[in-house]
C-alpha positions in Angstrom: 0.2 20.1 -95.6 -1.6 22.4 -92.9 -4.0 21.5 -91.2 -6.4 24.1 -89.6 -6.8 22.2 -86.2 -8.6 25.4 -84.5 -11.6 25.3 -87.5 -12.1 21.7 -87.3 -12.4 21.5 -83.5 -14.9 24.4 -84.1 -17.0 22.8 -86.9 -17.2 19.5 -84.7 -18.3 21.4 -81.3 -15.3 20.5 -79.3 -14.0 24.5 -79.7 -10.7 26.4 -81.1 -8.8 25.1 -78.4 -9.7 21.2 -78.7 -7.2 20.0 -81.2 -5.1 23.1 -81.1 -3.9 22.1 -77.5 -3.5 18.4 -78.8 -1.4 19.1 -81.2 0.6 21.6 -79.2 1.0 18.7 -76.9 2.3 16.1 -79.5 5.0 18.7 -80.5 6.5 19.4 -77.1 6.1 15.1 -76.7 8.4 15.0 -79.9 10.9 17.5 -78.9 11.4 15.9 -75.6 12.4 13.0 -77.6 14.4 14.5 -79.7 16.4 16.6 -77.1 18.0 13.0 -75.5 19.0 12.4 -79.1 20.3 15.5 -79.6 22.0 15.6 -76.3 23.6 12.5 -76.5 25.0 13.0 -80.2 26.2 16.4 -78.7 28.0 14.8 -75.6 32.1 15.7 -76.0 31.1 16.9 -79.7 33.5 20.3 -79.8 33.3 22.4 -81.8 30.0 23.7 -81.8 28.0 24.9 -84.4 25.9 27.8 -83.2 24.1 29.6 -85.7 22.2 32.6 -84.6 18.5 33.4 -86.1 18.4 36.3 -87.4 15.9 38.3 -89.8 16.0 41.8 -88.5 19.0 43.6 -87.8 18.0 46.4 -85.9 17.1 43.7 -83.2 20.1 42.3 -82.8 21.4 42.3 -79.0 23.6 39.0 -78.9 26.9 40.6 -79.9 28.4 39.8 -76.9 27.8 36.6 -76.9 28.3 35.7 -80.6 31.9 37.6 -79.7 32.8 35.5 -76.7 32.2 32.3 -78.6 34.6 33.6 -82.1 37.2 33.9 -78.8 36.3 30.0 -77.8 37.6 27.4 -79.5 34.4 25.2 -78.3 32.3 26.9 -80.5 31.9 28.0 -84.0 29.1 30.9 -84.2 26.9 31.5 -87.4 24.8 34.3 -88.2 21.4 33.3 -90.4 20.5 36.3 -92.1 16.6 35.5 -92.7 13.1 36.2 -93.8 10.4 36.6 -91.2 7.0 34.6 -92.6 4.7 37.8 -91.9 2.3 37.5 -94.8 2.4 40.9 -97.4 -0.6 42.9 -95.7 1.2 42.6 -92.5 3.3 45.3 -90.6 5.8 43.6 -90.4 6.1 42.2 -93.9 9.7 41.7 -95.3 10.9 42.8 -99.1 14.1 41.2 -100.4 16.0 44.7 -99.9 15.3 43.8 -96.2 16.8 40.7 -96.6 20.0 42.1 -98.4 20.0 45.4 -96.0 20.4 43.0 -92.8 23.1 40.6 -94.7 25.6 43.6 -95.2 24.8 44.5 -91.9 26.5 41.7 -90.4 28.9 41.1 -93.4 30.4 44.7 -93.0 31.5 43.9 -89.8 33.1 41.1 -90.9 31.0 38.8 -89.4 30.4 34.9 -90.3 27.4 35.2 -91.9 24.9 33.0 -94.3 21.8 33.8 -95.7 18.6 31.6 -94.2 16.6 32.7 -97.7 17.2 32.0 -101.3 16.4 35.3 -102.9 16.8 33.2 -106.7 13.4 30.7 -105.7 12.0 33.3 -103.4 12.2 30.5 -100.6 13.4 29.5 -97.0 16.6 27.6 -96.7 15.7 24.8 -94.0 18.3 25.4 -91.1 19.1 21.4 -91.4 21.4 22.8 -94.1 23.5 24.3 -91.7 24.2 21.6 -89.6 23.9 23.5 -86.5 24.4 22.2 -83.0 23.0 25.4 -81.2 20.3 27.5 -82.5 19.7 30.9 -80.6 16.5 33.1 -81.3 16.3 36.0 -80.3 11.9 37.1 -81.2 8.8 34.3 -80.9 7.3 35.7 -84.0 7.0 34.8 -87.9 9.6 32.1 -87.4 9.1 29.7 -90.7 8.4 26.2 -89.9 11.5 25.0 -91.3 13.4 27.1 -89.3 11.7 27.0 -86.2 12.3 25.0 -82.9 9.6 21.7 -83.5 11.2 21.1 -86.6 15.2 21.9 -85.9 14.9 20.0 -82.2 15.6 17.1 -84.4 19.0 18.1 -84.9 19.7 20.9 -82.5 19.2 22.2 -79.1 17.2 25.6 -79.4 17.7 28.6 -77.0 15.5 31.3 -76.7 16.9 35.0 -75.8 14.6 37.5 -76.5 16.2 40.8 -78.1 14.0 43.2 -75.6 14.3 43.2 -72.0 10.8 42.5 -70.5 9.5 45.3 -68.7 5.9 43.6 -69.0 3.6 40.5 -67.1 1.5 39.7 -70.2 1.2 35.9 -71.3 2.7 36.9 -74.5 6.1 36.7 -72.6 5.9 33.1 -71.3 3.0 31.2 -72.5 3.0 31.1 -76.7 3.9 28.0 -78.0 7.2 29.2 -79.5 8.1 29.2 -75.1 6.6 25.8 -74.9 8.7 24.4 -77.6 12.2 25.7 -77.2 14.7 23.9 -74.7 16.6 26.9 -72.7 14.8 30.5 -72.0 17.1 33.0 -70.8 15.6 35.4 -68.3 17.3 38.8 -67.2 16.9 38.1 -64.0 15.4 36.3 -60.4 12.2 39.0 -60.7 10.9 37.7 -64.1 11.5 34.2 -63.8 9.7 33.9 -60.6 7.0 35.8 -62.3 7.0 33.3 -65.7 7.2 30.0 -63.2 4.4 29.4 -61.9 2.3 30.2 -64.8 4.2 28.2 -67.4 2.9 24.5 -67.8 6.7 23.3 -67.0 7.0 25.6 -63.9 9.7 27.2 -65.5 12.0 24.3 -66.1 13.4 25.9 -68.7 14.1 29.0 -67.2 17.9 30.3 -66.6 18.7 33.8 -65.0 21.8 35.0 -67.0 21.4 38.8 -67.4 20.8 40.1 -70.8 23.7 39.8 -73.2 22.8 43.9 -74.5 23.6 45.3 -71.4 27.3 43.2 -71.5 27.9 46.7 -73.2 28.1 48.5 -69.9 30.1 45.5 -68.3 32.7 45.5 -71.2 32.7 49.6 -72.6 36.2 51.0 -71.3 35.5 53.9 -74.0 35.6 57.9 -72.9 32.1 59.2 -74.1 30.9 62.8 -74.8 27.1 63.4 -73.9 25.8 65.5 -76.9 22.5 63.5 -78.3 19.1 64.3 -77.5 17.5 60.6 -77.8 13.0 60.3 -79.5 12.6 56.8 -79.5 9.1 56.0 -79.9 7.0 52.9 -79.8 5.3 51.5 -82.7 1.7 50.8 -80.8 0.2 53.8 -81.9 -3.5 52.6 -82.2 -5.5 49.7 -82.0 -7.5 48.1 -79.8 -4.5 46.3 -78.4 -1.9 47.1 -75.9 -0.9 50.0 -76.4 2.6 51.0 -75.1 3.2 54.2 -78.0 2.4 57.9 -77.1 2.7 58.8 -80.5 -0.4 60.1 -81.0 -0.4 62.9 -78.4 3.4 63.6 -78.5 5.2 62.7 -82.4 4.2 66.0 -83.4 4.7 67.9 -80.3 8.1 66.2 -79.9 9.4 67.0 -83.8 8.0 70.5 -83.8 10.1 71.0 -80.6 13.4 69.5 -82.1 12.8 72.3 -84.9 12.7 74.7 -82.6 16.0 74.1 -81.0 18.3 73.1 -83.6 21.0 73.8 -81.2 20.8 70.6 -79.8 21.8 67.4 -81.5 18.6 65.4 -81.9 18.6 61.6 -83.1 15.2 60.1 -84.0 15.2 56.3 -82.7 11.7 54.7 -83.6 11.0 51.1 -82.9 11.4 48.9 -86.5 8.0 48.8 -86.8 6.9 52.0 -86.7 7.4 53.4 -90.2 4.8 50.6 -91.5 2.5 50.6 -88.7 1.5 54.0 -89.4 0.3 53.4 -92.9 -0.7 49.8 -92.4 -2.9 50.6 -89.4 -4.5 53.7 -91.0 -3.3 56.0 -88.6 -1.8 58.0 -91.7 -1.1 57.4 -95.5 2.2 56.5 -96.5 2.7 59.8 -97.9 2.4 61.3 -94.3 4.9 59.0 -92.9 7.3 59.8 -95.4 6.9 63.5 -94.8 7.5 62.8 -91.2 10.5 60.6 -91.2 11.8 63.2 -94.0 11.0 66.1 -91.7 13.6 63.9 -88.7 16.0 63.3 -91.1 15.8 67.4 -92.3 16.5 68.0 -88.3 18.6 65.4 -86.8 19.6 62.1 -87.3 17.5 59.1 -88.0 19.4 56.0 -86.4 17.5 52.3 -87.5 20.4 50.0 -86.9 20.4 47.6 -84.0 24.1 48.9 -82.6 23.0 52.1 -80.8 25.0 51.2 -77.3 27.6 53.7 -78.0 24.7 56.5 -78.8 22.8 55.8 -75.9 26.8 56.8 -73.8 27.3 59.4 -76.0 23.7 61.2 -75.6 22.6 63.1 -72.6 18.8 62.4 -72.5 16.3 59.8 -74.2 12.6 60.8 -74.9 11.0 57.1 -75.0 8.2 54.6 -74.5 9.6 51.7 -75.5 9.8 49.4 -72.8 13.0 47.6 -73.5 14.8 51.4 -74.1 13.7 52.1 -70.3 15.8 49.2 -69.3 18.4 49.5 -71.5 19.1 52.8 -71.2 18.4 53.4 -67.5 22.5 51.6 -67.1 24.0 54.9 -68.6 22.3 56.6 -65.1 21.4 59.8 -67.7 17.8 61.3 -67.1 14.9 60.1 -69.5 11.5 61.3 -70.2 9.2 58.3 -70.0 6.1 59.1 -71.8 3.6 57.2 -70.1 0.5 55.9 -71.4 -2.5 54.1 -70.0 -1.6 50.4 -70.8 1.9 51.1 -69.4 2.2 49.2 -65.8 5.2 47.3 -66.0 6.8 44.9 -64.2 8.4 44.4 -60.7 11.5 45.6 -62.1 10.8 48.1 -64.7 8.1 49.7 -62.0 11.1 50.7 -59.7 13.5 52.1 -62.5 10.7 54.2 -63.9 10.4 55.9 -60.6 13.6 57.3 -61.0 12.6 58.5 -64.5 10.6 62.1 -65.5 7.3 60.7 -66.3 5.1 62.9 -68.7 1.7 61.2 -69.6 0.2 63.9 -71.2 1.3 67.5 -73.1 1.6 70.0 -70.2 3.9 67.5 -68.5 6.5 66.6 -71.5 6.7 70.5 -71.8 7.8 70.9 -68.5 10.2 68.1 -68.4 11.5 69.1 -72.0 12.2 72.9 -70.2 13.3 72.0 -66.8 15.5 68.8 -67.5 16.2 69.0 -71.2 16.7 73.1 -71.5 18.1 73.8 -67.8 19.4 70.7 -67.1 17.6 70.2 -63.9 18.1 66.5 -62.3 16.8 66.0 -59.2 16.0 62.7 -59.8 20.1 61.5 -60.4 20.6 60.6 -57.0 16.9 58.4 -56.6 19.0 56.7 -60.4 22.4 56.1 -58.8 20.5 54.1 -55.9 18.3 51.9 -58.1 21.5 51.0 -60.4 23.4 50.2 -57.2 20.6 47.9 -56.1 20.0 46.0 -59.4 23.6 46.0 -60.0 23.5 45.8 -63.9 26.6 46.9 -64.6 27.7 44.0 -62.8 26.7 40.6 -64.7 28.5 39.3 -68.0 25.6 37.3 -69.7 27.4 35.9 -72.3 29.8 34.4 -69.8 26.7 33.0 -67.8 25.1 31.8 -71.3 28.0 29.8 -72.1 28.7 28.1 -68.5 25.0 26.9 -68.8 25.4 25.5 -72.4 28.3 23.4 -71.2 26.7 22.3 -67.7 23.6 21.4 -69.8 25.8 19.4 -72.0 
């Protein structure tokens, strides 16, 4: 049964918060509890059973690791092909053909992988089922109850690496209760967990610097590349009263009607998962319009919505983004990219300084000069100001999964 803790704290006077941070409080009590059993019924226990929580494909950035533990004989990885709980009105809303679209993703690569959601009763599969050891998420958001960490801490130790790369300070980083509940957080690095620390209620106990298991890509790629893609990858805030990171309203038409222009170059259209709904869901246009757009991307380029894009971001020779993870991410291959900048944008410590080294267009008359000089004439000045930063941060340099797994077995 749920119980609305938030409405009856308001109806008696006490406030939202009243029995909403008592209950929050009783579930971190229990997990604590639970963790010592867990820990202790997990002590010499190998194999592993790690099962990976999974409901959206195009997210997925743990390959690395999930690879380095097939290659252990300590552990026994699981993909859970999922549903989120986003309710129908939601952006984010799932459809069974989601479900069965991100199952063959992982099953044509001949991955070991389960589905989390019986598609016959239209219902979540508790993870208990699984018998998992390890549970790794990788998003904070629309994770079912069953599935999630209060009720799976009973059986299993819960990590927590998010499929972005931070490149914000907002609470909504460190302080939900989805951070307050699960045992490890994995942190890119020193910059971001001395951020989080201080302002989360366990000082950041649960904070572990490991690098990001996406950009293991760089550490472990050995491939010869060609650079021949043009990279639009836009964010999916495009209105709202919200943070709002896209520029799509000032530059998704600009930015297409230029790709039509110069068919010459090999464009790929890259938008953030929740785009396509959020631009019919929101209002911003009917679905209709959104169809007409995607369809007018598809007519000119490539549209790319699957989560392993590592090899197109080496084989391309500039991205056109505001996604904040993509800034990161990208910034490894040391290629130019137009960051279009909008007013919420301020970034963190560490994104601040790699977006220096970016071409930063905040408004039409500079992405038109940045699309000429750089993208047309293949101006750079900024390479060298990009070698220096990369040197610094040394990205190339840390294998994450390596670091994941060393912790997992100190920790046990």
């Amino acid at each position: 049964m749920y119980i609305d803790y938030e409405k009856i704290g308001e109806i008696l006077g006490f406030g939202k918060q009243f029995f909403y941070e008592r209950k929050v409080a009783s579930n971190c009590a229990y997990i604590k509890k639970n963790i010592k059993r867990v820990k202790k019924r997990l002590k010499n226990k190998f194999p592993l059973k790690v099962v990976f929580y999974v409901y959206d494909s195009s997210r997925w950035k743990s390959q690395s690791l999930y690879d380095l533990m097939t290659q252990d004989e300590r552990f026994e990885p699981l993909i859970v092909v999922t549903k989120n709980a986003a309710p129908e009105n939601n952006m984010n809303y799932q459809m069974q053909e989601d479900i069965k679209k991100n199952y063959e993703f992982f099953k044509s690569r001949r991955m070991n992988v389960e589905l989390g959601y019986d598609m016959e009763k239209d219902e979540f599969i508790p993870f208990e089922k699984f018998e998992p050891d390890l549970i790794f998420y990788s998003h904070p958001w629309y994770v079912e109850t069953s599935q999630g960490p209060v009720v799976c801490s009973k059986f299993a130790l819960t990590y927590y690496v998010p499929y972005y790369i931070s490149d914000t300070e907002e609470f909504f980083e460190y302080d939900l209760r989805f951070h307050r509940y699960i045992h490890r957080y994995y942190v890119p690095d020193e910059i971001i967990k001395n951020f989080y620390a201080p302002k989360m209620p366990d000082k950041g106990a649960k904070l572990r610097v490991v690098g990001h298991p996406q950009l293991d890509y760089y550490y472990l790629d050995k491939k010869e590349h060609q650079e021949k893609y043009v990279i639009y990858a836009p964010h999916w805030t495009v209105c709202g009263k919200n943070i709002r990171y896209g520029t799509f309203d000032w530059n998704g038409f600009e930015i297409l009607e230029f790709a039509e222009k110069h068919p010459e170059l090999n464009w790929v259209f890259k938008p953030h998962p929740a785009l396509y709904r959020f631009l019919f869901t929101s209002g911003y246009m009917s679905q209709k319009e959104a169809d007409e757009y995607y369809a007018r991307w598809e007519k000119t380029g490539m549209v790319y919505d699957t989560g392993d894009y590592m090899d197109l971001f080496q084989d391309s020779k500039l991205m056109i983004t505001d996604c904040g993870s993509f800034l990161i991410e990208y910034f490894v291959t040391g290629k130019p990219c137009i960051h279009l900048k909008s007013e919420a944008f301020k970034g963190n410590d560490f994104v601040r300084e790699i977006c220096n080294s970016y071409y930063e267009a905040s408004n039409l008359e500079e992405l038109r000069e940045f699309l000429k000089d750089v993208l047309l004439e293949n101006h750079d000045p900024k390479k060298g100001e990009r070698n220096r930063v990369l040197a610094k941060l040394s990205l190339k340099d840390t294998y994450c999964a390596q670091n994941i797994i060393e912790d997992l077995l100190r920790d046990l």
